[in-house]
Kinemage of the C-alpha trace (Angstrom):
@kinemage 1
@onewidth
@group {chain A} dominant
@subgroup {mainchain}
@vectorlist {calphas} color= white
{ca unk a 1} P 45.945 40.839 -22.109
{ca unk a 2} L 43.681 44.281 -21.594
{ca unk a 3} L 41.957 42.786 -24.513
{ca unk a 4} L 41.405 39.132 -23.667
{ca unk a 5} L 39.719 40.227 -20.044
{ca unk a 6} L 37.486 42.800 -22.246
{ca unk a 7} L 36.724 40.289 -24.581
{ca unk a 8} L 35.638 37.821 -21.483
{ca unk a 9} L 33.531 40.448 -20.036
{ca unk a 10} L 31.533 41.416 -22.778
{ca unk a 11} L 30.959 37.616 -23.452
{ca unk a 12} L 29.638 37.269 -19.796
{ca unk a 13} L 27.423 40.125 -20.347
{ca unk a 14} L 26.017 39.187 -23.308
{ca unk a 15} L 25.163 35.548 -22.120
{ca unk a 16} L 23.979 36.507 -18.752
{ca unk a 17} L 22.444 39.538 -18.683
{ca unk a 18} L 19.988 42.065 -20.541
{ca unk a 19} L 19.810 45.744 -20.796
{ca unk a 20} L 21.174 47.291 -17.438
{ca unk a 21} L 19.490 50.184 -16.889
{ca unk a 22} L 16.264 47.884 -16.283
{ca unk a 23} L 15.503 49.402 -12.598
{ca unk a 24} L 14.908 46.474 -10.320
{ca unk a 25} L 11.694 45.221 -8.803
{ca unk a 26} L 12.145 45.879 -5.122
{ca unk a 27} L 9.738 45.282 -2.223
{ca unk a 28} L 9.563 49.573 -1.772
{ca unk a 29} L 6.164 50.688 -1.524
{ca unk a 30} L 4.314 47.509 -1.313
{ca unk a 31} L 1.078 47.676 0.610
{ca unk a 32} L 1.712 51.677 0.235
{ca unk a 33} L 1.746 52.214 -3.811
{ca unk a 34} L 1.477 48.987 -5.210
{ca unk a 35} L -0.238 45.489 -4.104
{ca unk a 36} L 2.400 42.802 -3.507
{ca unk a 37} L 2.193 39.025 -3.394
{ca unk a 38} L 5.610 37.479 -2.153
{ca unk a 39} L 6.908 34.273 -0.237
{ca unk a 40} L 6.285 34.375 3.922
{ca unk a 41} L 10.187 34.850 3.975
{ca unk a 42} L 11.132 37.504 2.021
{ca unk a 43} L 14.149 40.360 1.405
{ca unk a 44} L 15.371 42.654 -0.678
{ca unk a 45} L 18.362 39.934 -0.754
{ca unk a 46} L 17.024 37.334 -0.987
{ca unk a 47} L 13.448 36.634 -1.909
{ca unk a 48} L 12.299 33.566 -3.885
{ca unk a 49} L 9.112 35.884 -5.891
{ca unk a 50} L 7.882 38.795 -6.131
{ca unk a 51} L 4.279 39.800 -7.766
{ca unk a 52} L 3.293 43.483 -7.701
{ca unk a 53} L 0.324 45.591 -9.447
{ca unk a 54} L -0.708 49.298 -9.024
{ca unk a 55} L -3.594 50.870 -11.224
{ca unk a 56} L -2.096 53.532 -13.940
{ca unk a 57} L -3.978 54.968 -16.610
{ca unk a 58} L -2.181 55.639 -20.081
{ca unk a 59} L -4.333 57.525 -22.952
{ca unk a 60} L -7.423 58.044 -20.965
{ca unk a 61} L -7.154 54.062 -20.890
{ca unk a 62} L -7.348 52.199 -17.349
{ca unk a 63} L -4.253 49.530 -17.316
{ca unk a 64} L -2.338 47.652 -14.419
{ca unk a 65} L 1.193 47.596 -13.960
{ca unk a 66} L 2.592 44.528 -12.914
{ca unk a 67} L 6.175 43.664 -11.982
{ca unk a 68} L 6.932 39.743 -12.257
{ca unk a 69} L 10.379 38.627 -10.471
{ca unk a 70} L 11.592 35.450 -9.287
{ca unk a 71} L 14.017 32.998 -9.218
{ca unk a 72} L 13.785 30.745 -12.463
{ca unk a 73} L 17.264 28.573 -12.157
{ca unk a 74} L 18.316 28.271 -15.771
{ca unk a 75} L 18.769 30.625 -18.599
{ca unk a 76} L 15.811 29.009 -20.430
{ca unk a 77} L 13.012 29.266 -17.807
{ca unk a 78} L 10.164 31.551 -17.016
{ca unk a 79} L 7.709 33.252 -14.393
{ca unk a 80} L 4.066 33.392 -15.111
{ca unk a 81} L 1.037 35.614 -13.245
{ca unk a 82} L -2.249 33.474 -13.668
{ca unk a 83} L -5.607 34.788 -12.638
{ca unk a 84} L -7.826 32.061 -11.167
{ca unk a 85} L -11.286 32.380 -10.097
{ca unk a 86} L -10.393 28.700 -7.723
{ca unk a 87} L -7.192 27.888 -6.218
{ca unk a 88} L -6.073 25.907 -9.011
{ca unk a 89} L -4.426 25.533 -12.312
{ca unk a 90} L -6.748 25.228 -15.166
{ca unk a 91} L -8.799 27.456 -17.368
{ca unk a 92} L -7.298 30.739 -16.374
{ca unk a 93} L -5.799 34.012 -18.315
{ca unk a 94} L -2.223 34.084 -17.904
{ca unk a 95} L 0.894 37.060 -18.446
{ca unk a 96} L 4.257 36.310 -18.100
{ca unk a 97} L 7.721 36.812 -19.130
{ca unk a 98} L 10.921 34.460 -20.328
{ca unk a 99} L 14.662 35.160 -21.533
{ca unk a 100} L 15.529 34.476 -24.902
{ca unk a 101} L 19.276 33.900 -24.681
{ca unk a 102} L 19.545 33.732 -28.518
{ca unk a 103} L 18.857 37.294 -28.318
{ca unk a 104} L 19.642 38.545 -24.710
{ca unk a 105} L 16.164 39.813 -24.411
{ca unk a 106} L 13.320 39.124 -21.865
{ca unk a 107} L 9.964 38.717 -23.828
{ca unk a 108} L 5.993 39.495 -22.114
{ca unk a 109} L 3.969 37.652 -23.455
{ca unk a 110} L -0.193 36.502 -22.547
{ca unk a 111} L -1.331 33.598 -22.641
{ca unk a 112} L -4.363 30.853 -21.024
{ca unk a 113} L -4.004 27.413 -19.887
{ca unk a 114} L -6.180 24.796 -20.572
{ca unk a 115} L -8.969 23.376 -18.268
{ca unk a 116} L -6.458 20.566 -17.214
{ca unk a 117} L -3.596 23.382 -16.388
{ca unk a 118} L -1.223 20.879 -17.658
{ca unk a 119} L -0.459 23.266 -20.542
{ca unk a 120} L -0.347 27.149 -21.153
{ca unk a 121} L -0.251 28.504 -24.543
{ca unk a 122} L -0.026 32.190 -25.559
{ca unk a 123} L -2.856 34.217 -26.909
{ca unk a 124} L -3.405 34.159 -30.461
{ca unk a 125} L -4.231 37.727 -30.745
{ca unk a 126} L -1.741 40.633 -31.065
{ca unk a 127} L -0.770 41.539 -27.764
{ca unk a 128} L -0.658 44.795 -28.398
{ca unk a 129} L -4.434 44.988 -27.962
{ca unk a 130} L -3.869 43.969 -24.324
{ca unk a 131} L -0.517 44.421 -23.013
{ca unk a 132} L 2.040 47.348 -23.099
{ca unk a 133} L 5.593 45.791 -23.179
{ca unk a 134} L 7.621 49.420 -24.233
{ca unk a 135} L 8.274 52.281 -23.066
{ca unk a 136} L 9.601 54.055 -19.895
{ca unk a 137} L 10.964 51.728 -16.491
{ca unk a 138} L 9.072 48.439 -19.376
{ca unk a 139} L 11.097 45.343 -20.019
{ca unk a 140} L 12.816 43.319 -18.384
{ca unk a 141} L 16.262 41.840 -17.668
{ca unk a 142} L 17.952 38.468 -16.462
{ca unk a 143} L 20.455 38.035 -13.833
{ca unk a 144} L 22.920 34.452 -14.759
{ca unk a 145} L 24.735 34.979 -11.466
{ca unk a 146} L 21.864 34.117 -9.462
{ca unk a 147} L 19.060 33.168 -12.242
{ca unk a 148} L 17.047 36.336 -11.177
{ca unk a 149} L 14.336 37.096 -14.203
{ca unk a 150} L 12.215 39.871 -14.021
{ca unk a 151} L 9.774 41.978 -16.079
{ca unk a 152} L 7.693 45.069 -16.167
{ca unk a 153} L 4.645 45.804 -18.352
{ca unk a 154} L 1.168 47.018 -18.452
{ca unk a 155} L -1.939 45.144 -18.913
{ca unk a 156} L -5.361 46.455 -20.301
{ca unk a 157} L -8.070 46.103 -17.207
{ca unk a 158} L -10.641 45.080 -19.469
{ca unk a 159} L -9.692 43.071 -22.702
{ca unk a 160} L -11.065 44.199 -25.927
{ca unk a 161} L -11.030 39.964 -26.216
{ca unk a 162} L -12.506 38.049 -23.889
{ca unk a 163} L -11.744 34.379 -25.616
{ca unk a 164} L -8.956 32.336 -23.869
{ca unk a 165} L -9.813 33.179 -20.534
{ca unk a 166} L -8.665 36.569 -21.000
{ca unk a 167} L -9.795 37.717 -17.418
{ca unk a 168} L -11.669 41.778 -16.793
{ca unk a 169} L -9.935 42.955 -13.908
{ca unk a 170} L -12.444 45.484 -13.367
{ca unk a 171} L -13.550 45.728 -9.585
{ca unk a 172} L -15.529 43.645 -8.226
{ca unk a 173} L -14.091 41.104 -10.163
{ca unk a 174} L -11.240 38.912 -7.246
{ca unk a 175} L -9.196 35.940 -8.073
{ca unk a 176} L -6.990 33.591 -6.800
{ca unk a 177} L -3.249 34.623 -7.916
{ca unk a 178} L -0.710 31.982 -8.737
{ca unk a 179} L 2.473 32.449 -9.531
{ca unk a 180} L 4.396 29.800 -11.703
{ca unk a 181} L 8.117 29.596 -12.257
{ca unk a 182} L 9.626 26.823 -14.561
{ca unk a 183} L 13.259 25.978 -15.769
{ca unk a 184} L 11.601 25.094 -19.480
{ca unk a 185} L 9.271 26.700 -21.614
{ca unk a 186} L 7.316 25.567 -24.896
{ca unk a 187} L 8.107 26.751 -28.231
{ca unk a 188} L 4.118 27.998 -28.212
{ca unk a 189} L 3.296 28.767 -24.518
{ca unk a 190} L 5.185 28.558 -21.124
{ca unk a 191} L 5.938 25.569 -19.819
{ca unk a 192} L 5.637 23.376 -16.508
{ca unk a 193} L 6.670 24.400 -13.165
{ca unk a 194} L 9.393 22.872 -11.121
{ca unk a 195} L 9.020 21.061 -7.844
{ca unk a 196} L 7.970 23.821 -5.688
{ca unk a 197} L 7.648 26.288 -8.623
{ca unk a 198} L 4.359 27.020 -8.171
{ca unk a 199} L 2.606 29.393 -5.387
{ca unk a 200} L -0.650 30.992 -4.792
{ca unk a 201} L -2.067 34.120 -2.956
{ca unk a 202} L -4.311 33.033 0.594
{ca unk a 203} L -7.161 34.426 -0.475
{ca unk a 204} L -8.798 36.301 -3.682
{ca unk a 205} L -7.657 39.921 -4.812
{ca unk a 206} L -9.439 42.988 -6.511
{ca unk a 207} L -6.536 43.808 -8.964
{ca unk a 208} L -8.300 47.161 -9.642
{ca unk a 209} L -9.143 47.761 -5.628
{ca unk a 210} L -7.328 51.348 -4.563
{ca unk a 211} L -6.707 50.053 -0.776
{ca unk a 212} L -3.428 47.655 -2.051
{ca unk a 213} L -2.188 45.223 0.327
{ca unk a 214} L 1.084 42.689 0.713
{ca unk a 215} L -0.003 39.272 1.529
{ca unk a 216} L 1.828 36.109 1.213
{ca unk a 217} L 2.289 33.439 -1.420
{ca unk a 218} L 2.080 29.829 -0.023
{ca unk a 219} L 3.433 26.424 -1.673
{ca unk a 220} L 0.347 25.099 -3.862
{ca unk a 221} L -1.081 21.995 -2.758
{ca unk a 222} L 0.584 19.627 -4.382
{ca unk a 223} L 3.917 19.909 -1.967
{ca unk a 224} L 2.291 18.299 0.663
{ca unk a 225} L 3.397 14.994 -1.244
{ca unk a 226} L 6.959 16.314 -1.218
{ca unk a 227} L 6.694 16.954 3.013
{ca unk a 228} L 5.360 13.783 3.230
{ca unk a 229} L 8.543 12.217 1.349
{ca unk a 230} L 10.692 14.184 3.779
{ca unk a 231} L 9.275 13.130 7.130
{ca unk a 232} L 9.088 9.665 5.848
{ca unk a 233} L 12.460 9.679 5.327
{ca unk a 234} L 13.550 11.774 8.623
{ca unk a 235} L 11.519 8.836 10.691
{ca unk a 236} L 13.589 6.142 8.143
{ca unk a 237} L 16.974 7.341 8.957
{ca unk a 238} L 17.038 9.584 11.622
{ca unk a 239} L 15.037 7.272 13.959
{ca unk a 240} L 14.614 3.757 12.972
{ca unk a 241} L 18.140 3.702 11.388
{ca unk a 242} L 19.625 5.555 14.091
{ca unk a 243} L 18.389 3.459 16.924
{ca unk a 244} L 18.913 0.304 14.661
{ca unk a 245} L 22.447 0.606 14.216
{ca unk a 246} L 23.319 1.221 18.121
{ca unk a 247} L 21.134 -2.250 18.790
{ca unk a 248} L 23.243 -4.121 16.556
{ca unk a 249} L 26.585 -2.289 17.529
{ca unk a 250} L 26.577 -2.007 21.406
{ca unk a 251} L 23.795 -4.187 22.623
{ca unk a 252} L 24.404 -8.083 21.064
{ca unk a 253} L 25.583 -8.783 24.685
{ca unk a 254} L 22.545 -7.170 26.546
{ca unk a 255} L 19.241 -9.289 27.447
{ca unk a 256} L 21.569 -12.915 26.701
{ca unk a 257} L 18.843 -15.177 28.232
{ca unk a 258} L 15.897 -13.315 26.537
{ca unk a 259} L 14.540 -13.653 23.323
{ca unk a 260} L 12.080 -11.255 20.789
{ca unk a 261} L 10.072 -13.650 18.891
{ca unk a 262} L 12.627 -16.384 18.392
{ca unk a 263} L 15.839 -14.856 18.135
{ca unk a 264} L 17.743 -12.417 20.538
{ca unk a 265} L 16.452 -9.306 21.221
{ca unk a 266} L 19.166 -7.098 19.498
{ca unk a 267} L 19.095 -9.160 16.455
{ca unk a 268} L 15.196 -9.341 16.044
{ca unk a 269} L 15.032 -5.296 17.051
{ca unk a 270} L 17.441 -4.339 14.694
{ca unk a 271} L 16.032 -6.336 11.726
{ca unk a 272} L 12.604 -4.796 12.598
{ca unk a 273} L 13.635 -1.057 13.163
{ca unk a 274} L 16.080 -1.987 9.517
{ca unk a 275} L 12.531 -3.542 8.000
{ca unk a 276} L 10.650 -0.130 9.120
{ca unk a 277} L 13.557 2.021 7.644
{ca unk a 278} L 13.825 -0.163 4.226
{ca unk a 279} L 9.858 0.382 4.031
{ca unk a 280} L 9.573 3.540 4.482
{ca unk a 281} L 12.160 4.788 1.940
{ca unk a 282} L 10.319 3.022 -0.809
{ca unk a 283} L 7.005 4.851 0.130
{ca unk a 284} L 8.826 7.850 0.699
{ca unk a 285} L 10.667 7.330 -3.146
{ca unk a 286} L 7.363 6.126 -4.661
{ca unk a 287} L 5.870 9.384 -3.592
{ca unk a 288} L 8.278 11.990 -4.325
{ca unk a 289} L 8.315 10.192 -8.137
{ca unk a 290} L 4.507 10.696 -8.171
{ca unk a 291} L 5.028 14.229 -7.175
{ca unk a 292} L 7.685 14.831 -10.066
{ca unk a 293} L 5.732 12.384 -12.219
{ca unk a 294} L 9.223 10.822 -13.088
{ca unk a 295} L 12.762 11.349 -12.133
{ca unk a 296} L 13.380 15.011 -11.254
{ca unk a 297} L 13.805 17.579 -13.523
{ca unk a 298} L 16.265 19.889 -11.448
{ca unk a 299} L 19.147 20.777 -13.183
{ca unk a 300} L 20.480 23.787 -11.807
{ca unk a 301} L 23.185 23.463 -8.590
{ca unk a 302} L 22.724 22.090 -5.904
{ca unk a 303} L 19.039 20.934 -6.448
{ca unk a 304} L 19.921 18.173 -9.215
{ca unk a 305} L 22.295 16.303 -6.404
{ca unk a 306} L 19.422 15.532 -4.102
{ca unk a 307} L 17.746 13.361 -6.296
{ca unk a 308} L 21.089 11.368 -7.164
{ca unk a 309} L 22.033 10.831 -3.775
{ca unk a 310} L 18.705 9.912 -2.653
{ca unk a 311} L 18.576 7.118 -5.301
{ca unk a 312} L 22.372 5.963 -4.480
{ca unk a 313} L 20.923 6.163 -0.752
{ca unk a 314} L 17.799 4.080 -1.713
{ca unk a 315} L 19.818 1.193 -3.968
{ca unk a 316} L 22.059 0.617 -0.732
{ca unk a 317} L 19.057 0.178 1.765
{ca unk a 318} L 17.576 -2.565 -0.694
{ca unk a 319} L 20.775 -3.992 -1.376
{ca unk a 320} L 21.890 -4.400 2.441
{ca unk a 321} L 18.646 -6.540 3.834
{ca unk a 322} L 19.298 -8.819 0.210
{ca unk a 323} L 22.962 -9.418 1.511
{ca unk a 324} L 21.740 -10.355 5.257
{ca unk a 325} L 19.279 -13.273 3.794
{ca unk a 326} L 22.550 -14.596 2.077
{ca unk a 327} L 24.697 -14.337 5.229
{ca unk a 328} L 26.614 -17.500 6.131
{ca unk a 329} L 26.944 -19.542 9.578
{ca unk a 330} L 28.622 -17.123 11.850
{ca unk a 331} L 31.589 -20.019 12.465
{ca unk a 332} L 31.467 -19.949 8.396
{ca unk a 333} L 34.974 -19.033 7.153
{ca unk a 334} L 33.328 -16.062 4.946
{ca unk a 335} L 31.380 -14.912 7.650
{ca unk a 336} L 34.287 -11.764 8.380
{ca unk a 337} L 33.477 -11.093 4.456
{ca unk a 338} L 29.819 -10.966 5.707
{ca unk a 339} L 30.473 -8.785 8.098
{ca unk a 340} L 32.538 -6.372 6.517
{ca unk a 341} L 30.403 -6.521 3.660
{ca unk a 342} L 27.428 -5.834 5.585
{ca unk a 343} L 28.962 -3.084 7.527
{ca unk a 344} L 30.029 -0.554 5.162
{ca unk a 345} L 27.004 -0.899 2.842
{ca unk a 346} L 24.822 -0.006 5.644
{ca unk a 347} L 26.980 2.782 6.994
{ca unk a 348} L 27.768 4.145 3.703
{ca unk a 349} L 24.029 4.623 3.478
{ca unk a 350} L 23.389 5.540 6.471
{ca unk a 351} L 26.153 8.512 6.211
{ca unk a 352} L 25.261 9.420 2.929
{ca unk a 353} L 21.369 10.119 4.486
{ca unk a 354} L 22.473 13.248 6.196
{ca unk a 355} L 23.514 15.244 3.460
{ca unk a 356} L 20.605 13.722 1.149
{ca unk a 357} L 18.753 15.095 3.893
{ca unk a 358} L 20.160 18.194 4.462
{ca unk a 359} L 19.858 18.835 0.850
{ca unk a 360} L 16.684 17.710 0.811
{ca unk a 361} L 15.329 21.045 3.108
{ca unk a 362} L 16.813 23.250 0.660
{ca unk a 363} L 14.382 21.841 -2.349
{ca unk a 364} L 12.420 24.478 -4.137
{ca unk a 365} L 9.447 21.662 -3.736
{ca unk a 366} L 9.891 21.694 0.543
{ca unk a 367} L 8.517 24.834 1.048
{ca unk a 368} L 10.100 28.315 0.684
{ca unk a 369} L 10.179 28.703 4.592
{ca unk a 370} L 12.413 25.395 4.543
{ca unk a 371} L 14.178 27.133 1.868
{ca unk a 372} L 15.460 30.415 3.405
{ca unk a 373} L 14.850 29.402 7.427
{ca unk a 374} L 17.973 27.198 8.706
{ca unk a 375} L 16.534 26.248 12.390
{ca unk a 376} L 15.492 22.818 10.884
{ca unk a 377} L 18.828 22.646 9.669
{ca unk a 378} L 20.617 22.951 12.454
{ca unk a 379} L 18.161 20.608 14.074
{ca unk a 380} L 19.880 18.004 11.914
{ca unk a 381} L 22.888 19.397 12.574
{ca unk a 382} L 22.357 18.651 16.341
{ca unk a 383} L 21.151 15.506 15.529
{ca unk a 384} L 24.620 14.393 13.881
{ca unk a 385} L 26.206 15.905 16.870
{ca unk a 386} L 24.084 14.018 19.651
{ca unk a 387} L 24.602 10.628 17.425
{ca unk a 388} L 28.594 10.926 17.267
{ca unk a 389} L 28.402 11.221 21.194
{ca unk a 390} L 26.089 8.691 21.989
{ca unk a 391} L 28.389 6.310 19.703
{ca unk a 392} L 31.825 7.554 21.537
{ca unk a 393} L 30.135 7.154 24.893
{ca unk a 394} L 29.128 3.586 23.917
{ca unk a 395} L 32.527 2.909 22.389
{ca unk a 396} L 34.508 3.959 25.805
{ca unk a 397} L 32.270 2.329 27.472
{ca unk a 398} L 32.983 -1.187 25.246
{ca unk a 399} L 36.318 -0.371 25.797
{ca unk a 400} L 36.387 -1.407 29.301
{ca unk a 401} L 34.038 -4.069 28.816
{ca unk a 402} L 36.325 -5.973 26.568
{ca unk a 403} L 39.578 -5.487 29.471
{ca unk a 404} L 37.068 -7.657 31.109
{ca unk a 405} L 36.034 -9.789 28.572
{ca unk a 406} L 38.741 -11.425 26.509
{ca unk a 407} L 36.288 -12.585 23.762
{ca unk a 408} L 35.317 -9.975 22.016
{ca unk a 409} L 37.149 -10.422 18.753
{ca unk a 410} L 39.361 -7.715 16.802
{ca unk a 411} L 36.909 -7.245 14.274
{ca unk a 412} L 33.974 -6.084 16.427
{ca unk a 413} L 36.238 -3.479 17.985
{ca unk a 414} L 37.764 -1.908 14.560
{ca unk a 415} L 33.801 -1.804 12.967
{ca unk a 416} L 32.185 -0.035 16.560
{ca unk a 417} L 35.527 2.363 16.159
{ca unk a 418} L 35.128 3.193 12.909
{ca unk a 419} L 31.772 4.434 12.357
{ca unk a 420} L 31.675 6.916 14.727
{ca unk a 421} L 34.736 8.099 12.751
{ca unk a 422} L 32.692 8.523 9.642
{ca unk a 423} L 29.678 10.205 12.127
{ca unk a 424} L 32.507 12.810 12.923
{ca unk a 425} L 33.474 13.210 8.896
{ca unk a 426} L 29.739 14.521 8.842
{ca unk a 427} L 30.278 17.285 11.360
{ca unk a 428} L 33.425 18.284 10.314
């Protein structure tokens, strides 16, 4: 038995991490020591990245120290230090570091990417020429338990090379730091970011300068696509939805000698608010595919269920409005069918949203403050709550209306019962 638990630990260790007297990258001495570039919400704990330099000099030879560390989700990703003279990707010098689980060891290595910044290759030259990768507190090390890679090295201030963008760091020299970290790399360079993978420093930095500072990394651009897809599809199924669903379920006897364009006013509201939600999911989904130009390529937990509930979510909202253009005479025989039909495709969907979205403010590609700040989760929280007792107010309240008014048939009062049963499966 004493051998069978050794033999599992040493397998654990040797698949998940590297040498263990690496000493962590901590957030000690930045702004003091050591520049720092990190996420607005940041810990020793918990902390998404962490970028730090300090000038050292090593045989009469001027170098920087950098310390990469971040968050890369899978065993096979990377974290990448580019030096931009813009804020974007393309045409810059870039150092990095990845884990090679074939050999439990966490490899520098330089590299450029091309003026597109679609791809990032590493240099052709030795490395030794610019980068020091041995030797005292050097290396690096990779955490499996919570996908935790970081690195140490040195890099030469002013390259004996200066092809392949191979930036001199020398002061006066500033530029834009971004900070990449992807779940795949290339065979020949590192590879794409993830949604949200990708963050830059506010403003340009003298590597070299001997007043160091701490400033913080923000989202690149490009996530403003991904907010977008979120508050399209907060105002989808928080409001619309939301507001919706009560019309249809509480109000079909309000307003009986008025009309909306034709029909009765709960009817026409609800297929209008329903017509608002449908159309804004499929900008919303349109979006958010542009923005991961394709299907999402999350694969560690719980990022990859997002994307699969949000598509289950989206199928049921197109199905639903296809099923109400087929719906029958309501003195039709298969009208109940209708109904029922109906009914639990658009509250499965609508009941499925909340986690979706709830997920969805825990995406790498929402912002690192969405990430690590729960007030807007709790804001959704609240909404659930406010819903399940607007619902059981309305329901008591139909209650007494049907004492007094004998028509109301069986099925209306099982469906208005039952959803806010499933509203109070989403609190609990």
């Amino acid at each position: 038995m004493f051998i069978l638990v050794s033999l599992l630990i040493n397998l654990a260790l040797s698949e998940g991490f590297t040498d263990s007297i690496f000493p962590d990258i901590t957030l000690h001495e930045c702004a003091l020591t050591k520049g720092c570039l990190r996420p607005a919400v940041c810990t020793e704990s918990s902390c998404a990245f962490l970028v730090t330099w300090k000038l050292v000099s090593v045989n009469s030879e001027n170098y920087v120290e950098f310390e990469l560390k971040g968050n890369i989700q899978k065993n096979t990703g990377f974290i990448t230090l580019a030096f931009s003279k813009d804020q974007r990707v393309g045409d810059d010098g870039v150092v990095g570091c990845y884990y090679q689980s074939s050999t439990n060891n966490v490899n520098i290595r330089a590299g450029y990417n091309d003026i597109t910044g679609k791809t990032t290759n590493f240099y052709n030259g030795p490395d030794e020429q610019l980068l020091i990768t041995e030797g005292e507190n050097l290396g690096g090390a990779f955490n499996a338990m919570d996908g935790t890679l970081q690195c140490r090295f040195r890099r030469r201030v002013r390259p004996l090379d200066t092809v392949h963008q191979l930036m001199d760091l020398t002061s006066p020299n500033a530029y834009h730091l971004i900070v990449t970290r992807g779940t795949e790399r290339k065979i020949d360079g590192f590879g794409r970011p993830f949604a949200g993978g990708e963050s830059l420093s506010q403003r340009p930095v003298v590597i070299t300068s001997p007043i160091y500072g701490s400033m913080t990394g923000i989202i690149g651009r490009s996530s403003a696509i991904a907010k977008t897809h979120g508050c399209l599809m907060v105002l989808a199924w928080v409001l619309c939805a939301s507001i919706g669903i009560i019309l249809a379920r509480y109000y079909k006897d309000v307003w009986p000698n008025s009309g909306l364009l034709g029909e009765r006013v709960w009817f026409q509201s609800h297929r209008i608010l329903q017509g608002i939600c449908v159309g804004l999911t499929c900008i919303s989904i349109i979006l958010i595919f542009i923005y991961c130009e394709g299907y999402s390529q999350a694969t560690a937990y719980p990022y990859y269920i997002h994307p699969i509930l949000g598509l289950i979510v989206f199928s049921l909202a197109l199905i639903n409005p296809i099923i109400a253009l087929c719906r029958c005479n309501p003195a039709h025989e298969y009208r109940p069918w209708f109904n029922w039909i109906h009914f639990f495709i658009g509250t499965f969907a609508y009941v499925l949203s909340v986690p979706t979205m709830m997920l969805g403010l825990r995406m790498p590609a929402a912002g690192l403050q969405l990430q690590f700040i729960n007030y807007p989760l709790w804001i959704l929280i609240f909404f659930v709550i406010f819903q399940f007792m607007i619902e059981i107010t309305l329901e008591i309240h139909g209650c007494f209306y049907y004492r007094r008014n004998k028509s109301k048939n069986m099925d209306y009062i099982i469906i208005n019962f039952f959803h806010p049963v499933l509203i109070l499966f989403i609190v609990s």
